[in-house]
Structures are given as structure tokens and as C-alpha cells.
C-alpha positions as CSV (number, residue, x, y, z in Angstrom):
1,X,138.7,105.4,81.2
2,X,140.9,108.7,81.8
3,X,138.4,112.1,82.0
4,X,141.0,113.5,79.3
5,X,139.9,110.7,77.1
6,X,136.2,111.4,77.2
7,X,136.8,115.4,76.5
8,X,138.1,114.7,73.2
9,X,135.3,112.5,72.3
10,X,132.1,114.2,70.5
11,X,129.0,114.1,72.4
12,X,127.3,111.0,70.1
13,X,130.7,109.2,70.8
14,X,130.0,109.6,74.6
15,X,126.1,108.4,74.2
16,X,127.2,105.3,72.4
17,X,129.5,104.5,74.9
18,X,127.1,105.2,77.8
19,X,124.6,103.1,76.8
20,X,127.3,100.6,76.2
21,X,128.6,100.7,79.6
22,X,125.4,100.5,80.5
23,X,124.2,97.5,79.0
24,X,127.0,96.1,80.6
25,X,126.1,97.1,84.5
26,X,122.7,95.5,83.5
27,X,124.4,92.0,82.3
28,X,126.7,92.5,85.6
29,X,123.6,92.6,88.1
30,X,122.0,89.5,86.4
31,X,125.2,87.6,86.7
32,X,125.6,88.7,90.4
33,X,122.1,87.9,90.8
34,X,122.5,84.3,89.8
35,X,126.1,84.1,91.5
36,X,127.8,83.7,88.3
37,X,130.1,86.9,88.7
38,X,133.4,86.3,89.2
39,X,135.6,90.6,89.4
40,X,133.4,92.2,91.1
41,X,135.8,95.2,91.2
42,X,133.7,95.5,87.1
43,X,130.5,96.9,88.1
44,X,132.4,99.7,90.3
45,X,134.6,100.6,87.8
46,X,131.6,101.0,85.1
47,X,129.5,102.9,87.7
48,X,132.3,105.3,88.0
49,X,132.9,105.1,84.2
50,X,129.2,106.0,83.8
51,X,129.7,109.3,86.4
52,X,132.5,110.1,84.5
53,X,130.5,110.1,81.0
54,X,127.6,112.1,81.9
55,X,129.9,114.8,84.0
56,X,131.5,115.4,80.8
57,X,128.4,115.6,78.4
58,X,127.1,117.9,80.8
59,X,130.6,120.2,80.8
60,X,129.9,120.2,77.0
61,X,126.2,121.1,77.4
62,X,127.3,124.1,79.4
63,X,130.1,125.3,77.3
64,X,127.1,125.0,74.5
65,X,124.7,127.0,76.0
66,X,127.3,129.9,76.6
């Protein structure tokens, strides 16, 4: 997920797809938990997805309260 992707998504279309992404970290750690995860390259790349997600909701919160 690009940066210049997320900016043109509205703030509830980011939130969705946080908690999304996040349910998905959660699934991740059980499966590495239980040594059932096979890429574990997935739960960097969502971390990082995550990161990338709330910097921009709070770039938009910013420009908001200007």
C-alpha cells in the first residue's frame, strides 16, 4: 500500500481499512503462535501498512483543524 493511495482515500475509508489490517496482525500472531505461519515477511508489511494509515489520518486531522 503506496502513501499516495491512502491520501486519496476519506478518513472512514482509512478506519475500515485499519481495523482490517488489523484484524489481520491479530490472526498472524495466533498463527505464529501455533507455528502455523508460513511469509512471515506479512506481519511486517501490515505493521508498516498500519504506520502508514494512521500517519495519514493524522495529516488529515491537522489540515482539519487549520
Amino acid at each position: 500500500m503506496k502513501a499516495d493511495e491512502l491520501r486519496g482515500k476519506t478518513p472512514d475509508q482509512l478506519r475500515d481499512s485499519l481495523v482490517s489490517l488489523k484484524k489481520e496482525a491479530f490472526n498472524l500472531r495466533f498463527q505464529q503462535a501455533t507455528g502455523q505461519l508460513e511469509n512471515t515477511a506479512r506481519m511486517n508489511a501490515i505493521r508498516k501498512d498500519v504506520a502508514r494509515i494512521k500517519t495519514v489520518l493524522n495529516q488529515k486531522a491537522a489540515e482539519a483543524a487549520k
